[in-house]
N, C-alpha and C positions, 0 to 999 in steps of 0.2 A: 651225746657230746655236742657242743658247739665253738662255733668259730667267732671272732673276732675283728672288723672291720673297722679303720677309722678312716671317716671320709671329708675330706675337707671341702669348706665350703664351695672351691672349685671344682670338685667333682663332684657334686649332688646331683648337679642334672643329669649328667650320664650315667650314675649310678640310678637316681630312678626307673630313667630310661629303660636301663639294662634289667630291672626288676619286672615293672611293667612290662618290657616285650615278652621275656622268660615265663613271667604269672599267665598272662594271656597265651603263650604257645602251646604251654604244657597244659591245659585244658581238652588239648587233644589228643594226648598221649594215652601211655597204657597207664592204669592204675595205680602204681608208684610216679609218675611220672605227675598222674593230677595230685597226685597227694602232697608231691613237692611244690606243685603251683599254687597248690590252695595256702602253704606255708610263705613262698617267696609272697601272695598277694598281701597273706597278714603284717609280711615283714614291711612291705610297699604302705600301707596303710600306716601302719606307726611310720615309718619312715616320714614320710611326705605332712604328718602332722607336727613335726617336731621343730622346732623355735629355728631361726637361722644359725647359721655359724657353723662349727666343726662337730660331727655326731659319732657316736661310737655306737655300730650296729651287730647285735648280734642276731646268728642263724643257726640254725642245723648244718650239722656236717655235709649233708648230704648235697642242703640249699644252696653255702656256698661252695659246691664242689660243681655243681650246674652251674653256675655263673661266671669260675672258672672257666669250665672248657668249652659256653659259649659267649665269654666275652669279646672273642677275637670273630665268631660269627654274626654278632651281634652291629659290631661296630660297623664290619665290612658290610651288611646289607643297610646299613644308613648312610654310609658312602656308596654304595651302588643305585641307591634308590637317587642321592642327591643328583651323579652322573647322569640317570635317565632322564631326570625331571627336566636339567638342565637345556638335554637335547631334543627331549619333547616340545619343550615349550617355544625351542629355536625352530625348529622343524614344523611341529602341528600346530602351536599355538594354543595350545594344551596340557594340562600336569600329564605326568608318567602314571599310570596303578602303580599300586602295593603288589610286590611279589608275594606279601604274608600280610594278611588283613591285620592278623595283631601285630604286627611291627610297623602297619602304619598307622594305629592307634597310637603307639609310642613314639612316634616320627612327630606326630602330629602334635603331640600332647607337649613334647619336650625340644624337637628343634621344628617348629613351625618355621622357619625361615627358611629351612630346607625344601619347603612345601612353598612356599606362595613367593620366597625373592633368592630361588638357587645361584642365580647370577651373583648378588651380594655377599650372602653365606658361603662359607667355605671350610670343608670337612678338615682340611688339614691343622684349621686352627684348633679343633678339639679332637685328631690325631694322641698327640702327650698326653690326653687326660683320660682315654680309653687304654691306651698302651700304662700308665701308672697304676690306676687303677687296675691292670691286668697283675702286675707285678706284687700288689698290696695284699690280692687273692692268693695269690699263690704260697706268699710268706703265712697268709691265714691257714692255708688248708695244712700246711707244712707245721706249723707250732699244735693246731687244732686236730686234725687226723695224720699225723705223720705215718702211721701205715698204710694210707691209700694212695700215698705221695707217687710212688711208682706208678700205679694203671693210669693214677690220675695226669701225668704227663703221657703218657703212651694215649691213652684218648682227646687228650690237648693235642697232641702233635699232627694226630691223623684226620680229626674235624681243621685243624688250620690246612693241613695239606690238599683235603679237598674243598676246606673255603677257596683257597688260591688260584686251584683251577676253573671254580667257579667263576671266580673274579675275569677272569683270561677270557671265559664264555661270555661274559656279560659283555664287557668290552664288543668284544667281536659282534654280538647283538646289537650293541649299539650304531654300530658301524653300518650293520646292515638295514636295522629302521629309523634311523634317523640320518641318513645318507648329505644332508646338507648342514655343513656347517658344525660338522663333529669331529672332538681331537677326541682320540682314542688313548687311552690312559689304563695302564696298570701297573702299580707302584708296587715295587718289593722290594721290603730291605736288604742291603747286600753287605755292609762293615760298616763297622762305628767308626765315625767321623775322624778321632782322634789316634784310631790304630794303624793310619797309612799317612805317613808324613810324605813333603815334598819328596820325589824321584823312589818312590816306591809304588809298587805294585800288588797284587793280589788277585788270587782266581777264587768265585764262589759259581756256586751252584744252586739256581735259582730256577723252580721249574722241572730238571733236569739238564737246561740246559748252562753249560760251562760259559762265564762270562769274564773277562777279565775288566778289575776296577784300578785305574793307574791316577797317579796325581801329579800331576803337571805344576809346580810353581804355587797350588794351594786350590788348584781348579779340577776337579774329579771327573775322569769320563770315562766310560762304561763301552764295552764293546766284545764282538768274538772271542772267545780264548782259545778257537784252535785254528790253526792257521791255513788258507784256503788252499795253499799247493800240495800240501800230502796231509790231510785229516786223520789218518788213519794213524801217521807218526804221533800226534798229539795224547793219543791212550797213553804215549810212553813219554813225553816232554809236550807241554801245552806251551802258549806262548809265554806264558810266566815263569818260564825254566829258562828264559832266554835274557836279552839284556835290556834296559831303559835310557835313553839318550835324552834326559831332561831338556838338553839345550834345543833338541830337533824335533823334542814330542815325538820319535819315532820307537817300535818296538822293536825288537828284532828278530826274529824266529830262531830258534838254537841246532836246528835242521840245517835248513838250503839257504838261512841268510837273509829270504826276506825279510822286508820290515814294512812296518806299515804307520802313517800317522792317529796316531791314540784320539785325536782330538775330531777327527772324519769317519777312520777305519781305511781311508784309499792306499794300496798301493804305493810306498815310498821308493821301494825297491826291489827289483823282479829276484827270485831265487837263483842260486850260482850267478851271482854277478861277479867280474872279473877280480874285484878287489877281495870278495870271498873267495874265490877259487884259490888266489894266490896264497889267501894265510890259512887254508885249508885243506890239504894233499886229498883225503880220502871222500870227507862229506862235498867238498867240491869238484875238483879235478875228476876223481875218478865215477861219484855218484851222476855229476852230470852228464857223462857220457853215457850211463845207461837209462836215465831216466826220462821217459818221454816226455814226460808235464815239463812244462818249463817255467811257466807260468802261473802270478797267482793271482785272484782276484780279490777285490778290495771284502774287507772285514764288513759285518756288520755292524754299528753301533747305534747305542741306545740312551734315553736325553737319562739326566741324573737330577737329583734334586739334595739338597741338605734338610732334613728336618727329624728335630727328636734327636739331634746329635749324630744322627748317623747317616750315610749315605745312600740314597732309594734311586733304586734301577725302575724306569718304563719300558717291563718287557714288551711291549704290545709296538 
């Protein structure tokens, strides 16, 4: 059985790419694993000869079901590699290595820029065309093998979940060897741009850790979702159970009152403050009499970015 790809001529280069790195990786796999790279290479060869313009490619189920669940791996080490490069070359005055000799065959082959002018190139512009192409696979494997559809998201889900952490480590590497003159960056998507209008908010879970995304006037910013004076209450109301004061960009914990500015994470207003106590007999009055903590400290937050429609948290 095989699948079905149409690639436009905007994404040719990263579909090569994504062929090339895959052909070459799986050369060192186990026996099924070369037998698909020997296929993904043939497909790479017709491919890469084929007139310009929009191509219709087909594979093995198998082949595009590889390309599948490591397109999102695939992507993320050309954006990790471009980060090093970046800070190598600030730092040592030198390229970064290849984490995967054949992924820097295919680095090299197809975003050369990433390699010799990383300051100029920039991954997020061909972000949309890795994440499309991710999308076009999946309606393939779904029309073309739709009984493998299942495992085949259950193994996309769990190679992204440890790409991500990956992602987190690299960062953090980078930080530690390249110490001068390095922004530490790790981008996660956290909601579609268009599902959180002005004076709404939203908690995701990115990591494991609970973040709250609020939108201010049309301006998104990312921060803590559970609130510093009793974390504990937050298992049972996060700060998103609570209210949004568009006018003050403040949040306000649905506990003890605090609030905090969305647009910082600082401290607006300390918990059981008098005007809470007053409109509040029991979580005020009487909680604040027994509760030692009185205080709370400022939220973490974290920068945001728009891109691909939707809005990206740097957890790092």
């Amino acid at each position: 059985m095989t699948c079905i790809l149409e690639v436009t001529p905007e994404e040719r280069t990263a579909f090569a790419y994504l062929l090339l790195a895959e052909s070459g990786r799986l050369r060192h796999g186990t026996k099924e694993h070369q037998e698909i790279g020997r296929g993904l290479r043939s497909v790479y060869d017709g491919f890469v000869s084929m007139p310009e313009g929009p191509v219709e490619v087909e594979t093995l189920n198998d082949e595009m079901y590889m390309l599948g669940v490591r397109n999102h791996v695939d992507a993320s080490e050309l954006e990790e590699f471009w980060l090093d490069n970046k800070a190598s070359l600030r730092h040592h005055h030198e390229p970064a290595p290849f984490e995967d000799p054949d992924i820097g065959v295919a680095i090299q082959s197809y975003f050369p820029d990433a390699v010799t002018a990383p300051d100029s190139w920039n991954f997020n512009d061909v972000r949309p065309i890795f994440s499309e192409l991710g999308f076009k696979i999946d309606r393939s494997i779904t029309e073309g093998a739709p009984r493998v559809r299942g495992i085949y998201n259950k193994e996309r889900a769990e190679i992204i979940r440890r790409t991500r952490a990956e992602q987190a480590n690299r960062a953090i590497a980078r930080g530690r060897n390249y110490p001068r003159g390095v922004t530490l960056e790790a981008w996660r998507r956290g909601v579609r741009e268009g599902n959180l209008g002005p004076g709404e908010m939203t908690e995701v879970k990115i990591d494991g850790v609970r973040i709250l995304i609020v939108n201010v006037d049309g301006n998104f910013h990312a921060l803590q979702g559970t609130c510093t004076h009793a974390p504990e209450l937050s298992r049972i109301s996060g700060l998103v159970d609570g209210s949004l004061d568009p006018s003050s960009g403040c949040v306000t914990c649905p506990w003890h009152g605090a609030q905090f500015d969305v647009r910082t994470g600082q401290v607006a207003r300390q918990p059981y403050a008098p005007e809470f106590k007053e409109r509040h007999a029991f979580k005020g009055r009487v909680m604040s009499a027994l509760d030692l903590r009185r205080t709370a400290d400022d939220l973490r937050s974290y920068e945001t970015k728009i891109d691909d429609g939707f809005v990206w948290v740097n957890v790092i």
